[in-house]
C-alpha positions as semicolon CSV with decimal commas, in nm:
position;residue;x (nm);y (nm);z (nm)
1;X;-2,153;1,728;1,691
2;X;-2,139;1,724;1,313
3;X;-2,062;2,080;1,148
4;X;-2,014;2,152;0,768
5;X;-1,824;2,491;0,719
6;X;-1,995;2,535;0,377
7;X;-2,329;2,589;0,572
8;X;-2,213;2,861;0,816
9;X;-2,136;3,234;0,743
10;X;-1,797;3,288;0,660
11;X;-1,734;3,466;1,071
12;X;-1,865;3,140;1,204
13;X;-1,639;2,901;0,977
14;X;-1,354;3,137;1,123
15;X;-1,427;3,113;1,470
16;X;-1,457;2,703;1,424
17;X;-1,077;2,728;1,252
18;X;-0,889;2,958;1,515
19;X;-1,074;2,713;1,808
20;X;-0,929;2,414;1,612
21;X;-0,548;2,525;1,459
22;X;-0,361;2,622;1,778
23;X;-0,144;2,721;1,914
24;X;-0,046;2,949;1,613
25;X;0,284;3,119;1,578
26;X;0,279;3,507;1,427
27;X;0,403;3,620;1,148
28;X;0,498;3,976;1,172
29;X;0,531;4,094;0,833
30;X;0,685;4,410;0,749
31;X;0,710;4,496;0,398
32;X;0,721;4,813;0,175
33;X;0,501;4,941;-0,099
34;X;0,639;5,033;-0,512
35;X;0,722;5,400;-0,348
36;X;0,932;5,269;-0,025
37;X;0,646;5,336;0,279
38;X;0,706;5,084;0,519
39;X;0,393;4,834;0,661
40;X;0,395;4,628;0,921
41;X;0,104;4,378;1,037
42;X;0,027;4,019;1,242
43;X;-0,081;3,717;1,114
44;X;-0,113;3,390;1,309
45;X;-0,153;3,169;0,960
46;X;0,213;3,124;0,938
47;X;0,433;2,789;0,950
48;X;0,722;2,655;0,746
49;X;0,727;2,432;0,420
50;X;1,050;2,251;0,396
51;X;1,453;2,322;0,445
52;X;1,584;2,321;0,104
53;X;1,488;2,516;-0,039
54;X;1,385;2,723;0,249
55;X;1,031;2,809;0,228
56;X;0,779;2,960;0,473
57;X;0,395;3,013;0,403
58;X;0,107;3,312;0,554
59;X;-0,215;3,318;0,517
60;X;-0,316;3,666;0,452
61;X;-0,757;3,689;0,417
62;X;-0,933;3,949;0,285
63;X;-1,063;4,215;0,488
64;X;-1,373;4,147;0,693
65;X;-1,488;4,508;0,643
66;X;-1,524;4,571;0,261
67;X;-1,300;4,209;0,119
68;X;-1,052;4,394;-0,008
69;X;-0,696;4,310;0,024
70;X;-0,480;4,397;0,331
71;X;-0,208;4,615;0,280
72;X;0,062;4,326;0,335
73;X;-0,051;4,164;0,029
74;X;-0,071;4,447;-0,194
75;X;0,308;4,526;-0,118
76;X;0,441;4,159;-0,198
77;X;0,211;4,180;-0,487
78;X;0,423;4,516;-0,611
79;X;0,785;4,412;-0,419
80;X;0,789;4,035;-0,427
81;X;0,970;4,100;-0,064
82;X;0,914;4,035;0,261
83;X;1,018;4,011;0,635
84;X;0,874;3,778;0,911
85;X;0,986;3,916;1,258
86;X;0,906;3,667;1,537
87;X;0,759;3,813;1,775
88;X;0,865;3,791;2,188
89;X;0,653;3,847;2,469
90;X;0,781;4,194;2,535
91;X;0,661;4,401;2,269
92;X;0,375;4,212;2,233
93;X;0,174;4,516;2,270
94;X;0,282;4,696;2,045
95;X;0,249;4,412;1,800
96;X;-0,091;4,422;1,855
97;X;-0,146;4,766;1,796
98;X;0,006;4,745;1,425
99;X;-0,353;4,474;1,353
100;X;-0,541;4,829;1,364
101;X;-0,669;4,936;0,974
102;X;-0,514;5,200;0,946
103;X;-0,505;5,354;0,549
104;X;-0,313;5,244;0,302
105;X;0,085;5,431;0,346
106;X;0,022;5,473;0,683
107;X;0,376;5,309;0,848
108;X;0,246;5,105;1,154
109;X;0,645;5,094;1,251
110;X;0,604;5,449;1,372
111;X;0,205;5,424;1,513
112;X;0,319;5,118;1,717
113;X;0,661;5,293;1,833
114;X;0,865;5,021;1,707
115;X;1,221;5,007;1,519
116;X;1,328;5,000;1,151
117;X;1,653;4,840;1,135
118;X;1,809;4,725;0,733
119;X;1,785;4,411;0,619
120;X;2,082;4,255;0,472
121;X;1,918;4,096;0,116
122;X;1,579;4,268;0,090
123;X;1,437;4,645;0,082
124;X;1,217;4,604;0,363
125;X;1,333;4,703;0,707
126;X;1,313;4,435;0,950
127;X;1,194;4,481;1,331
128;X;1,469;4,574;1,583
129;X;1,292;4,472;1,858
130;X;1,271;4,094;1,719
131;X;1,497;3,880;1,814
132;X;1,474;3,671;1,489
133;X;1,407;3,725;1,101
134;X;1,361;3,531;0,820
135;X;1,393;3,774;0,522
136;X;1,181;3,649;0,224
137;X;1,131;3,658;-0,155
138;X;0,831;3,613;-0,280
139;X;0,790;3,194;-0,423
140;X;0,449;3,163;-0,518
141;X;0,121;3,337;-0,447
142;X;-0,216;3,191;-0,458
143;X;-0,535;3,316;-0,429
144;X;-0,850;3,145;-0,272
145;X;-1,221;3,308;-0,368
146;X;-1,274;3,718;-0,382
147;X;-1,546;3,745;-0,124
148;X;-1,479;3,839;0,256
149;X;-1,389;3,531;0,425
150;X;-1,130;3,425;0,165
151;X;-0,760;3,455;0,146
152;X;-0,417;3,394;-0,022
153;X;-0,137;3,160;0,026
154;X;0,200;3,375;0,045
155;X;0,525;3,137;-0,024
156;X;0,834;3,246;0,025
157;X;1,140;3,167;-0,009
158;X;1,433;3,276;0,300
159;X;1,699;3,422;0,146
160;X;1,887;3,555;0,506
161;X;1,771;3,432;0,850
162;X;1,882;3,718;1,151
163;X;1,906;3,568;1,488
164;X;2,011;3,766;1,769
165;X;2,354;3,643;1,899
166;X;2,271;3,607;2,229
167;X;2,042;3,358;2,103
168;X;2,198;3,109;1,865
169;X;2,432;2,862;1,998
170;X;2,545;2,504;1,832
171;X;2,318;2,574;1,556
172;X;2,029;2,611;1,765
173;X;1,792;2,901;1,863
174;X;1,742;2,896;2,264
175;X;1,381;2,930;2,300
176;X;1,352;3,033;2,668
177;X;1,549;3,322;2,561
178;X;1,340;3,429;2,244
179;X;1,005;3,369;2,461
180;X;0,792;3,363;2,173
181;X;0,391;3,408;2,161
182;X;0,125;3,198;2,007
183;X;-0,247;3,304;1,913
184;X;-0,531;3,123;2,027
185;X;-0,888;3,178;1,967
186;X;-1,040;3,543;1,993
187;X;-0,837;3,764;2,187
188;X;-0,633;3,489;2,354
189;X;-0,252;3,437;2,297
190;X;-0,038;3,188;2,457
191;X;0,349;3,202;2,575
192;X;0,573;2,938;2,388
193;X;0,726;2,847;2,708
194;X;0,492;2,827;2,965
195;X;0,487;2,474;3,014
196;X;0,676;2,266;2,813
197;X;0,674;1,860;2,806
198;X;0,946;1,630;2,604
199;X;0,816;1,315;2,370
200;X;1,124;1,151;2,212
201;X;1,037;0,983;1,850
202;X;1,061;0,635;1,885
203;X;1,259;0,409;1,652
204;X;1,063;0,190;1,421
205;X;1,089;-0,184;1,635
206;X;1,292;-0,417;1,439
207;X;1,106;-0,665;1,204
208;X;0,840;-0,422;1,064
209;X;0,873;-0,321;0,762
């Protein structure tokens, strides 16, 4: 079957890309607006750029309901600051109860019944009950049409990463231990470590160039 986004309504294209990218990591982005009020919201557009500089991307679309933009973006729009809390399987729920629309000011910390704890660089608080943090300042922003179904590109740059101590060991984050989630299409998420398999990169054989 041959399918050319460009022909379907922008809900159909979507459902063809979250069947296709996955599984997708969260990003659970708290920020803060120009007066201080705290936001905090999912999104499973999310991966990393490159290691030095340290840079991280979301993809933040409008709003299916009137294409506006989300709350999220209008902060890092007046802050330049963010915080990406990964998120663990148990307070998954409550991650999922911060995606409701609530109004703008309205701090989803407190309607999901989850922590502020300080970040060490940044204004906005990060998530106590993560386990890990990458605290960000804004890089670059771009923008991608102005009609629901369309989106930004949010950059930024890690100024302080916070990983639980239990966690970190040899320079490495123990994943059984973080138990991270993954989206999947629809309602469907995924746990990291449900079944995991080992491919070891092979060495170029000698003679090709």
């Amino acid at each position: 079957m041959e399918i050319k986004p460009d022909s379907l309504a922008w809900k159909d294209a979507y459902k063809l890309l979250i069947g296709s990218v996955l599984p997708r990591p969260i990003a659970f982005v708290s920020t803060v607006d120009a007066q201080g009020n705290a936001n905090l919201a999912p999104f499973s557009f999310f991966t990393g750029i490159c290691a030095d500089p340290m840079l991280i991307c979301f993809a933040p679309m409008l709003r299916g309901t009137d294409g506006e933009k989300k709350d999220t973006l209008r902060n890092i729009e007046a802050t330049k600051e963010f915080v990406i809390n990964v998120v663990s399987e148990d307070f998954a729920e409550q991650m999922n109860n911060t995606a409701v629309e609530y109004q703008y000011g309205v701090d989803e910390f407190e309607a999901a019944g989850l922590t502020k704890t300080a970040s060490a660089s940044i204004k906005p608080p990060r998530v106590k009950e993560s386990r890990v943090h990458l605290e960000c300042e804004l890089h670059e922003l771009l923008h991608f049409g102005n009609e629901p179904g369309a989106g930004s590109l949010v950059i930024g740059k890690v100024k302080v990463v916070q990983v639980n101590d239990d966690l970190y060991e040899n320079g490495r984050i123990d994943t059984d231990k973080l138990n991270p989630i993954g989206r999947l299409a629809g309602q469907n998420y995924t746990k990291a470590i449900a079944e995991t398999f080992t491919l070891e990169r092979k060495k170029k054989p000698e003679g090709l160039k």
